[in-house]
C-alpha positions as CSV (number, residue, x, y, z in Angstrom):
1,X,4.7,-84.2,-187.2
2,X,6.8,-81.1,-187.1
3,X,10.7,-81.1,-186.1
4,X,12.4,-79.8,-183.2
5,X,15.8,-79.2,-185.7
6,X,15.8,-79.7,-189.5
7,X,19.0,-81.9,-188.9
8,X,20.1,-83.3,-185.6
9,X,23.6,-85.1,-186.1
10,X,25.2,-87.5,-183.3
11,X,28.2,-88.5,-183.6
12,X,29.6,-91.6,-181.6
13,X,31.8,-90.6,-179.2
14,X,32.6,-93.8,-177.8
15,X,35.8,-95.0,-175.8
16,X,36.4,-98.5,-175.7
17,X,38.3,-99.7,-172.4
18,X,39.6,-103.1,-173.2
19,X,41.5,-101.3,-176.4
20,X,39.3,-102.8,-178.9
21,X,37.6,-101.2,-182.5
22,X,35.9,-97.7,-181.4
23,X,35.0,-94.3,-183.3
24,X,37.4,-92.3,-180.5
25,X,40.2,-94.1,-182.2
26,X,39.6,-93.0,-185.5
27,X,39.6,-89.5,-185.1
28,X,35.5,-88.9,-184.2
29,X,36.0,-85.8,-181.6
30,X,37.9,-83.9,-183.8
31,X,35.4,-84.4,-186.2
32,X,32.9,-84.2,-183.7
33,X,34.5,-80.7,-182.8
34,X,35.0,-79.4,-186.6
35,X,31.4,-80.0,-187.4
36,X,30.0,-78.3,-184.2
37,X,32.4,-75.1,-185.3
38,X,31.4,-75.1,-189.2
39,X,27.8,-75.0,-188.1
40,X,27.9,-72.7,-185.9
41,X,30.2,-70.4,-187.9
42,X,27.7,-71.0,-191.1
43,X,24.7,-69.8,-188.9
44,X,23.4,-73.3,-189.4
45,X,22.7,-73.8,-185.6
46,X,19.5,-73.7,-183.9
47,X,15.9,-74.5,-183.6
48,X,14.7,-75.0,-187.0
49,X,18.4,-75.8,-188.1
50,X,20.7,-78.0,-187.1
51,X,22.0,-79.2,-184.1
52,X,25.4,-81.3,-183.5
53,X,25.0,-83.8,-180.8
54,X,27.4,-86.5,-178.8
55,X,26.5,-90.1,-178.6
56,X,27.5,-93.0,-176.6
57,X,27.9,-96.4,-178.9
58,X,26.2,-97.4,-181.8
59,X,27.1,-100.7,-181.7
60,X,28.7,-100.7,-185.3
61,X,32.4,-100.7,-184.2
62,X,33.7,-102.1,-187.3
63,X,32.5,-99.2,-189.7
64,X,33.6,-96.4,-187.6
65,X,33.7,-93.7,-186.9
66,X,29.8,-92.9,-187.5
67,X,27.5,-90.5,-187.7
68,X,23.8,-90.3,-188.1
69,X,21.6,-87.7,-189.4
70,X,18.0,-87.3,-188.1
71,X,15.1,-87.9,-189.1
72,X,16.8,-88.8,-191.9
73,X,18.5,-91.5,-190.2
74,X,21.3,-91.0,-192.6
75,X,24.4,-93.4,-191.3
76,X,27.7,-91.5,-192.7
77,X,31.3,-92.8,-192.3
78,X,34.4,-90.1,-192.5
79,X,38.2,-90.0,-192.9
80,X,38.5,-86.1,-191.9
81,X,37.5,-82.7,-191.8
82,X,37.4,-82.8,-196.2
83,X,33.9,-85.1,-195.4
84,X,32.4,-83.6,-192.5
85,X,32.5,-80.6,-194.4
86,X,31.0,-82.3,-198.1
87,X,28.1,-84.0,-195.1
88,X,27.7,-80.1,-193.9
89,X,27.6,-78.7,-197.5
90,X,25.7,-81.4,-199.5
91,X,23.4,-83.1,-196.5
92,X,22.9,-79.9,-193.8
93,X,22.4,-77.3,-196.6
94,X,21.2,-78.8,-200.0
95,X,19.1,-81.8,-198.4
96,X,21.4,-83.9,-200.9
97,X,22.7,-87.7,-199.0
98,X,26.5,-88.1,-200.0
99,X,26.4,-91.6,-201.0
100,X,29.8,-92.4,-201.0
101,X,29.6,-91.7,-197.2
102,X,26.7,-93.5,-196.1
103,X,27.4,-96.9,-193.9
């Protein structure tokens, strides 16, 4: 089975109404953001690359924010733009999981 992207990341992007846990609270579009600018910047972008997607909820709430990597299916968790960019160098370009990040 061939791939569409070597990576496709989504990121949940989820806003919770009644003020409870969500990813949107803990900073996720700004990550969100930062990630889709580094790969594209990096030329990482693209069919046989990567692609950075949004994402409605995951339904993990507690261990926000979240990301997943496919096909991998590689859950990450992140404080800020310092481990979006180790995910980007480590998991998008050397294939390598950064365990300290994974949910």
């Amino acid at each position: 089975m061939t791939h569409y992207f070597q990576h496709h990341v989504f990121f949940c992007l989820n806003q919770r109404e009644d003020g409870s846990a969500c990813c949107m609270d803990k900073g996720a579009e700004a990550a969100f953001d930062h990630m889709k600018a580094r790969v594209k910047k990096l030329g990482l972008n693209g069919k046989d690359k990567v692609r950075i997607n949004r994402a409605g909820c995951f339904d993990r709430c507690g261990e926000g924010p979240l990301l997943v990597v496919y096909p991998q299916a590689v859950w990450y968790t992140f404080v800020d733009v310092d481990d979006i960019d180790e995910i980007i160098e480590s998991h998008l370009v050397n294939g390598k999981v950064v365990e300290r990040l994974v949910v």
